[in-house]
C-alpha positions as CSV (number, residue, x, y, z in Angstrom):
1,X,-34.5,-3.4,13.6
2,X,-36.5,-6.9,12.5
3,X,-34.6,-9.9,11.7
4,X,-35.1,-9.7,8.2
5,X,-33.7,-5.9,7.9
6,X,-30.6,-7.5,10.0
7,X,-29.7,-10.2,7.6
8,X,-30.4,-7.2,4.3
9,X,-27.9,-5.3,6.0
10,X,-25.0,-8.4,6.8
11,X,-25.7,-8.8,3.3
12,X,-25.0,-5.9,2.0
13,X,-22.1,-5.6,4.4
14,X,-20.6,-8.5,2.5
15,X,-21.8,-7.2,-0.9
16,X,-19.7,-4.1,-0.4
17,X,-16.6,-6.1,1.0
18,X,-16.5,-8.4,-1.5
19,X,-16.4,-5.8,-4.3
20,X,-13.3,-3.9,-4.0
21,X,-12.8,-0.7,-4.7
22,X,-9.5,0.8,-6.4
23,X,-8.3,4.1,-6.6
24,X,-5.0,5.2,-7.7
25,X,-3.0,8.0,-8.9
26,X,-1.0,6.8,-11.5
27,X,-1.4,9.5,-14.4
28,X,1.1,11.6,-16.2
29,X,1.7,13.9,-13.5
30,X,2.6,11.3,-10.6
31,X,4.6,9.2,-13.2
32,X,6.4,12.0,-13.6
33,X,7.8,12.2,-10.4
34,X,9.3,8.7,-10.4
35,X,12.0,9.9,-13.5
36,X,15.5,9.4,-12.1
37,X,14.6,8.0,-9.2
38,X,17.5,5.9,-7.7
39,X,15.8,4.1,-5.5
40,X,13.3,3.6,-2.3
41,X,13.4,2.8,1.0
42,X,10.1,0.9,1.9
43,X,8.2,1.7,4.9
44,X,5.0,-0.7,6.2
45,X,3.1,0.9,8.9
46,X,2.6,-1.0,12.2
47,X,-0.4,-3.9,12.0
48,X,-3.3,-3.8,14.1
49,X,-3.3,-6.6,17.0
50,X,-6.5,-8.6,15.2
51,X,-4.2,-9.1,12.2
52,X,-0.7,-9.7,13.6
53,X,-2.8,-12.9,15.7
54,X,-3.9,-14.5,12.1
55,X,-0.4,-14.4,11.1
56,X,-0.2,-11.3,8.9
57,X,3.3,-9.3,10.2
58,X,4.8,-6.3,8.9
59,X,8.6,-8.2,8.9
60,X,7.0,-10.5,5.9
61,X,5.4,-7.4,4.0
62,X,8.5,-5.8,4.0
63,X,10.7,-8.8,2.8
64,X,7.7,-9.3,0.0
65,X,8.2,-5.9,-1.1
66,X,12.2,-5.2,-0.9
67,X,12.5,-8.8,-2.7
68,X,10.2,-7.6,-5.6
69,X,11.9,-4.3,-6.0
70,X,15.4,-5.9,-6.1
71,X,14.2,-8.4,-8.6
72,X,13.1,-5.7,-10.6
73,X,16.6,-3.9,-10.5
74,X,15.2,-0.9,-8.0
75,X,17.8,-0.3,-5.3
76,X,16.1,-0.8,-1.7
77,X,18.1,2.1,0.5
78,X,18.7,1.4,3.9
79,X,16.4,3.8,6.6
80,X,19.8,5.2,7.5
81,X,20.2,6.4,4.1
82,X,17.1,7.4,3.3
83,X,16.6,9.3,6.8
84,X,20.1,11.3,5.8
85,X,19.2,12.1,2.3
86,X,15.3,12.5,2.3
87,X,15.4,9.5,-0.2
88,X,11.7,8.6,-1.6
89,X,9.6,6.3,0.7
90,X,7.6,3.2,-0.6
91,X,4.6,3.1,2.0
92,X,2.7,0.0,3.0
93,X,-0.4,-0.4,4.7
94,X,-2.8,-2.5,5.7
95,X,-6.3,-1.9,6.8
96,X,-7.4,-5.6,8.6
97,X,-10.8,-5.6,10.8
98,X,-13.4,-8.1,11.9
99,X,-16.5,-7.8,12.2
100,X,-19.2,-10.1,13.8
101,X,-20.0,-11.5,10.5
102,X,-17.1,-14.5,9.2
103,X,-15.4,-12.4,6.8
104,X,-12.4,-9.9,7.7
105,X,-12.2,-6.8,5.3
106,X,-9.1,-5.0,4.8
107,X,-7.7,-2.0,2.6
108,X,-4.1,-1.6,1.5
109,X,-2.2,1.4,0.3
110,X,0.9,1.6,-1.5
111,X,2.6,5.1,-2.2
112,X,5.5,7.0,-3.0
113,X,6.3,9.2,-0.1
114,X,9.1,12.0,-1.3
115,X,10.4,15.4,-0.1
116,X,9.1,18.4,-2.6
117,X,9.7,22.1,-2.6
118,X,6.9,24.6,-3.1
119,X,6.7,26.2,-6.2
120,X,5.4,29.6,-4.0
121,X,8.4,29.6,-1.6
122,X,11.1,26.6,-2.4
123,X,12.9,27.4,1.1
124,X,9.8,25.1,2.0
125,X,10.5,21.4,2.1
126,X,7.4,18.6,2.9
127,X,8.6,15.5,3.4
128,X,6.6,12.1,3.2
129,X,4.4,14.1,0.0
130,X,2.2,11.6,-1.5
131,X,3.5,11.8,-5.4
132,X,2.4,8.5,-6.6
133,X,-0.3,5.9,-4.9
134,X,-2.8,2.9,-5.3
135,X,-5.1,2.0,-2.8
136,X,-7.5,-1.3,-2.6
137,X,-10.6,-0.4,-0.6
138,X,-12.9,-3.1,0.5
139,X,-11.2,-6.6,0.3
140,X,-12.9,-9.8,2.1
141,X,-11.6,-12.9,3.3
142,X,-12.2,-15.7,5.9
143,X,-9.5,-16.2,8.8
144,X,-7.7,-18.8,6.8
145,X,-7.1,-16.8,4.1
146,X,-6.7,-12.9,4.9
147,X,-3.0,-13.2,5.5
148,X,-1.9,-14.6,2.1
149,X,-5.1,-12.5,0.4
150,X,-3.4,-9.0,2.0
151,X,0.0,-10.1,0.9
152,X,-1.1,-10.8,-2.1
153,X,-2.7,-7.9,-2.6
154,X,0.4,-5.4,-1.5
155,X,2.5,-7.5,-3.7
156,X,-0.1,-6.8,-6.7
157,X,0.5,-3.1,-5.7
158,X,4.3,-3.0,-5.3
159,X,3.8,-5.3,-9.0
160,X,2.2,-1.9,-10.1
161,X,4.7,1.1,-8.6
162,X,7.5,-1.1,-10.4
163,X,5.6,-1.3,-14.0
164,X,5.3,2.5,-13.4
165,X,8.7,3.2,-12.3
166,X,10.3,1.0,-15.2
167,X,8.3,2.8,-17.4
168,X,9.5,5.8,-16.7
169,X,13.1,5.2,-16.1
170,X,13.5,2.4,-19.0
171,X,17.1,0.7,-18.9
């Protein structure tokens, strides 16, 4: 590959990182299953190594997220309680890589995690079933700024479950 199909292609790498995609599943049916919820534990998956060295760590996620839920009146369950009761889950993650270009991409995920029954055979329990969700693929940022641009992010998508929760369990 020439130079000048190199720099098309770190171009377009950037192009693509720089315009994120979201997807989520926020509709009727996955609002649905936040009615009469009393309330989430939250959950942020483990950090890869490359993110946890710029400062990004799964203890300041989680204190991000339980802070905004309690501000916005949504219990926070302890992992004990949740573990006994099969309480709903609010999953984090984040998706942090470098490349050899300057930029750092990175996804994040927030979802409702809860234990459902099938409708063919309700002696069947799943836990940790994906009923409500948002994702943010393709985020950039340079190494001064990923941290607070992920947090921010995750908050943005905790910001969302919460809208959709209150709106579904109004006071």
């Amino acid at each position: 590959m020439d130079a000048g199909a190199m720099s098309r292609l770190a171009l377009l790498s950037v192009v693509f990182l720089s315009s994120p995609a979201v997807a989520a599943d926020d509709g009727k049916v996955a609002r649905k299953s936040l009615i009469g919820l009393r309330g989430v534990s939250v959950l942020v998956e483990d950090l890869p190594t490359e993110a946890q060295r710029v400062g990004l760590t799964t203890g300041a996620i989680q204190t991000d997220a339980e802070l905004r839920l309690r501000l916005a009146g949504i219990a926070v369950l302890s992992d004990d309680v949740a573990d006994k009761t099969c309480a709903p889950v609010l999953y984090l993650d984040a998706m942090v890589y470098h490349t050899d270009q300057p930029l750092w991409g990175y996804s994040t995920t927030v979802a409702l995690l809860q234990c459902v029954q099938l409708v063919r055979d309700p002696a069947i329990m799943v836990t940790n079933a994906t009923t409500w969700e948002i994702m943010r693929v393709g985020g950039a940022a340079r190494p001064p700024n990923v941290t607070d641009r992920v947090r921010t992010e995750l908050k943005d998508q905790v910001d969302s479950f919460i809208n959709a929760y209150l709106a579904m369990n109004p006071k």
